[in-house]
Backbone bond lengths (Angstrom), bond angles and torsions (degrees), N, CA, C in turn:
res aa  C-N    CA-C-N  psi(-1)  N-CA   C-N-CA  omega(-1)  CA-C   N-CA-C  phi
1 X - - - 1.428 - - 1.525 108.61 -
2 X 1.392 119.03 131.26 1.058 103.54 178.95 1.575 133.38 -107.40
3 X 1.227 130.85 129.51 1.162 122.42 -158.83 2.004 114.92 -88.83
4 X 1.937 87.81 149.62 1.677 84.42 -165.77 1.548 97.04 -121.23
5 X 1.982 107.42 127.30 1.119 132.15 -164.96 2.059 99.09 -62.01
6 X 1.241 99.70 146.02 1.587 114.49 150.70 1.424 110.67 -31.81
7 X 0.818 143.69 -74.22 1.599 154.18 154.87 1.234 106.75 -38.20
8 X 0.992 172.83 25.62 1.921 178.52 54.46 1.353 96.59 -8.68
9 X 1.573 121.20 -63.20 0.877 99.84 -179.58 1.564 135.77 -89.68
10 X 1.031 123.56 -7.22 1.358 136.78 132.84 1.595 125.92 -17.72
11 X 1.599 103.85 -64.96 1.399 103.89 176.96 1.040 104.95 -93.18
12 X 1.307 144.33 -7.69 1.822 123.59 142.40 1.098 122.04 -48.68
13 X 1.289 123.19 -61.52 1.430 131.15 -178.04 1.931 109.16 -45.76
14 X 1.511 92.98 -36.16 1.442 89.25 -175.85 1.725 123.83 -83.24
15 X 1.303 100.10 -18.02 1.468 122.30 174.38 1.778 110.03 -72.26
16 X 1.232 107.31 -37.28 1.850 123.24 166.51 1.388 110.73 -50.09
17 X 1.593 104.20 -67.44 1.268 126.50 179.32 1.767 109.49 -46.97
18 X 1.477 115.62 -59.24 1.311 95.72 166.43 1.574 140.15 -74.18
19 X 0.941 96.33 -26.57 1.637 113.54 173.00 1.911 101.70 -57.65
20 X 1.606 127.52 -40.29 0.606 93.83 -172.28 1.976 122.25 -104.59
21 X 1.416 79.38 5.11 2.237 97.53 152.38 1.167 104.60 -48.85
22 X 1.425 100.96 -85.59 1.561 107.28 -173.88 1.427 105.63 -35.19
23 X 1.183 125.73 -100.39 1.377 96.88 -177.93 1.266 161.53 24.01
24 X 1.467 107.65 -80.50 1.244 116.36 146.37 1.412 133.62 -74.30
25 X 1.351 116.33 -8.88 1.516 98.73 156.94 1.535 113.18 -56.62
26 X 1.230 87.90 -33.46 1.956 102.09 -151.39 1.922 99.49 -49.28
27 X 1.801 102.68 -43.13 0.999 121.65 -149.91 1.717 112.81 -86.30
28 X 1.466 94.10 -12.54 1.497 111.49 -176.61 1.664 92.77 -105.34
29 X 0.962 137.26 -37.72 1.621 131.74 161.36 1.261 114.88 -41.41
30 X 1.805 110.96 -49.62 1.675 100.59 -162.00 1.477 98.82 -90.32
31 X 2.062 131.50 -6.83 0.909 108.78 175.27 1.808 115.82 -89.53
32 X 1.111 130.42 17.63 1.720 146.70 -140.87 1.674 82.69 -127.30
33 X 1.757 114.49 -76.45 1.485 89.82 177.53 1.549 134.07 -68.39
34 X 1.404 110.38 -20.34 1.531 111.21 -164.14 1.897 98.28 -67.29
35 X 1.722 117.88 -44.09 1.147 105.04 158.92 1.626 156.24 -47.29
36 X 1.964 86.96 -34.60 1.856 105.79 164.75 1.846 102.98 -62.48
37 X 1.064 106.09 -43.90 1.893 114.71 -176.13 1.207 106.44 -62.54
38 X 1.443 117.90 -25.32 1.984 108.23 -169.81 1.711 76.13 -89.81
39 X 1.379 127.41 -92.35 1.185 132.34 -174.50 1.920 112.91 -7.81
40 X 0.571 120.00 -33.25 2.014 135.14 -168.13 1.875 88.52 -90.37
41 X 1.539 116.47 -54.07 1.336 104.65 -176.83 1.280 125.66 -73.61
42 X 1.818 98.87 -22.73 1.831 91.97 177.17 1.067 127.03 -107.20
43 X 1.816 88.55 53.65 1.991 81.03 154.04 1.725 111.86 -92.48
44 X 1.472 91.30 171.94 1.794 102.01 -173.88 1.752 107.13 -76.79
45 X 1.171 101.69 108.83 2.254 96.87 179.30 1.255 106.48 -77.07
46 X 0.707 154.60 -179.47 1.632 162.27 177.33 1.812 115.69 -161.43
47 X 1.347 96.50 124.67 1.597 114.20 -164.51 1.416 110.81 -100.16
48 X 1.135 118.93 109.35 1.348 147.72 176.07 1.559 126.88 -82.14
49 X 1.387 113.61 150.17 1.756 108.59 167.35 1.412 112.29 -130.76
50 X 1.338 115.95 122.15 1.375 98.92 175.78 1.685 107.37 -104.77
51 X 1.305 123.14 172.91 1.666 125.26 173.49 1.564 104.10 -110.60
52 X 1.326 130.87 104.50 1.374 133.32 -160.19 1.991 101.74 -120.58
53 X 1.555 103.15 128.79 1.583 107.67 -165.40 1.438 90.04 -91.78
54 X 1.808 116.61 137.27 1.333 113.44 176.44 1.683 111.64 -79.22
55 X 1.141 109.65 149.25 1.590 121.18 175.76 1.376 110.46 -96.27
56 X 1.294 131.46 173.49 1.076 131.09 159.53 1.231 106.09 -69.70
57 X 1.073 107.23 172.43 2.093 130.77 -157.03 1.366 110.01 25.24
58 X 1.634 133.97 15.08 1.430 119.32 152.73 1.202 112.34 -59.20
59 X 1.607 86.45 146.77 2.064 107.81 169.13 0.703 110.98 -131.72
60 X 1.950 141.59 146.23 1.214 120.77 -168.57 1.699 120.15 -58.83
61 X 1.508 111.00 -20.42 1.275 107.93 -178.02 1.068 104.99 -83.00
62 X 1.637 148.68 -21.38 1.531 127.77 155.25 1.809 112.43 -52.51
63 X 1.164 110.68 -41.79 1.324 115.33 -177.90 1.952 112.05 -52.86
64 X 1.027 88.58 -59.36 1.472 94.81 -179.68 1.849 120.04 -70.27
65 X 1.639 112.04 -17.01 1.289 123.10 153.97 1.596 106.42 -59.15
66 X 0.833 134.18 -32.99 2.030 139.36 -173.82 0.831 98.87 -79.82
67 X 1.713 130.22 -40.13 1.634 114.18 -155.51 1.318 107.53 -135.86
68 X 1.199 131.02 21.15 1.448 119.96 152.12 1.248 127.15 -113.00
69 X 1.251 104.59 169.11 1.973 103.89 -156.67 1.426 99.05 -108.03
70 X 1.386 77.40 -175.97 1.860 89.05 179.86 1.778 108.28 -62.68
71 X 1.320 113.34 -22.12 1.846 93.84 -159.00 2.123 78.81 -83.21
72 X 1.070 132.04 -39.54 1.294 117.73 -176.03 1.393 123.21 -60.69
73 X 1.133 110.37 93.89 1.653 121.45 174.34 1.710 117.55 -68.98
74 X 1.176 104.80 -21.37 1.900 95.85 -160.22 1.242 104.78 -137.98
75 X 1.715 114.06 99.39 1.153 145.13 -151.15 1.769 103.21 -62.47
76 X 1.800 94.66 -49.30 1.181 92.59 175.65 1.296 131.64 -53.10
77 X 1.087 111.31 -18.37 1.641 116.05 -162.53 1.671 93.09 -100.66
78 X 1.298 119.83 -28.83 1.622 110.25 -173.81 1.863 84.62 -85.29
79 X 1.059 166.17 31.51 1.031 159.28 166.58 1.405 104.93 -130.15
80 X 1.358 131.89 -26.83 1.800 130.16 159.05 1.721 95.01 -61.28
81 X 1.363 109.68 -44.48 1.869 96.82 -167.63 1.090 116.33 -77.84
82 X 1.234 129.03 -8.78 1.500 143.98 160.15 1.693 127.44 -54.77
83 X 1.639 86.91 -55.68 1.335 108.96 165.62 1.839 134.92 -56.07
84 X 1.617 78.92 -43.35 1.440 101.23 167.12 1.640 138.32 -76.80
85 X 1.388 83.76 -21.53 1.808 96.83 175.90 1.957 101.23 -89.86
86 X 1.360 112.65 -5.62 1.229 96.26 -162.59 1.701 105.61 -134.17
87 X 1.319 108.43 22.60 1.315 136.86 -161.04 1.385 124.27 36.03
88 X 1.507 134.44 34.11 1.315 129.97 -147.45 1.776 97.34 -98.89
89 X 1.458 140.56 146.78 1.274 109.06 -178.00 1.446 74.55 -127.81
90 X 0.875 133.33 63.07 1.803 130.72 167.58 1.681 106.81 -162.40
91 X 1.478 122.37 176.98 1.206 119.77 -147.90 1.828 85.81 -111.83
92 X 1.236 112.74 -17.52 1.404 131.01 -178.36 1.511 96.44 -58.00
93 X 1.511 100.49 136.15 1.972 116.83 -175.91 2.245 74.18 -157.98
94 X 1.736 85.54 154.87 0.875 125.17 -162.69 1.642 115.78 -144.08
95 X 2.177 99.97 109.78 1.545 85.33 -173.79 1.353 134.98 -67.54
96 X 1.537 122.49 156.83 1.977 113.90 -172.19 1.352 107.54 104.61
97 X 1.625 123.26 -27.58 1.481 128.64 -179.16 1.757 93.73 -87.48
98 X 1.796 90.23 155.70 1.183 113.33 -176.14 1.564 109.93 -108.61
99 X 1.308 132.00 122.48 1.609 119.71 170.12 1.545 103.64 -108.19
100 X 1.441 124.61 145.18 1.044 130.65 156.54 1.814 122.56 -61.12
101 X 1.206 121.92 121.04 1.405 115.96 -165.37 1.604 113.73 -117.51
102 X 1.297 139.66 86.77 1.516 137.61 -176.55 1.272 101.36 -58.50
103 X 1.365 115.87 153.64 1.420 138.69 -172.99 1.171 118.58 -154.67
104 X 1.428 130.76 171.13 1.518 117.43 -176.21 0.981 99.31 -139.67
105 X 1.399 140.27 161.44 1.358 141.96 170.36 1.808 125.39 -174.95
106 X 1.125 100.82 130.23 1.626 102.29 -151.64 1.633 100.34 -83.01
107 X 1.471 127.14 22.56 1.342 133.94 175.18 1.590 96.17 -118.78
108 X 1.467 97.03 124.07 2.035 103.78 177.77 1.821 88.92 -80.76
109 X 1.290 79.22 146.40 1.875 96.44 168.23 1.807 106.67 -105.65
């Protein structure tokens, strides 16, 4: 059987003791941001339409470079809803025409 010194158990106890700090920092960190992150997401967005006249050398992807925001990540998809609100099934735009353009924005007008 083997026997465990005054000192063994000492630095176990103390190895517990930190292990279980850490821990809870860890646990009070991820609950501090996960709340700043809900708080940041719930604000109210508000969905907009604007009527935008095409210029010469617009493309829908310059178009959709002007008018989407930071929460819109995926160009393609803000350029399918473009398409779709304005019935176009081709990438073809034409200057003097008007497309309707949705937008979002977390300031009410």
């Amino acid at each position: 059987m083997k026997t465990v010194s005054r000192n063994q158990i000492i630095i176990r106890n103390r190895k517990i003791a930190v292990s279980l700090i850490v821990l809870a920092a860890l646990l009070l960190a991820f609950i501090f941001f996960s709340t700043r992150v809900a708080a940041e997401n719930s604000r109210e967005a508000h969905t907009y339409y604007t009527s935008y006249e095409i210029e010469p050398g617009d493309t829908l992807w310059t178009i959709a470079d002007k008018y989407m925001t930071v929460d819109s990540t995926d160009k393609a998809a803000f350029i399918a809803n473009i398409k779709r609100l304005n019935h176009i099934s081709s990438d073809n735009i034409t200057a003097g025409s008007y497309l309707v353009i949705q937008y979002t924005s977390y300031d009410e007008l």
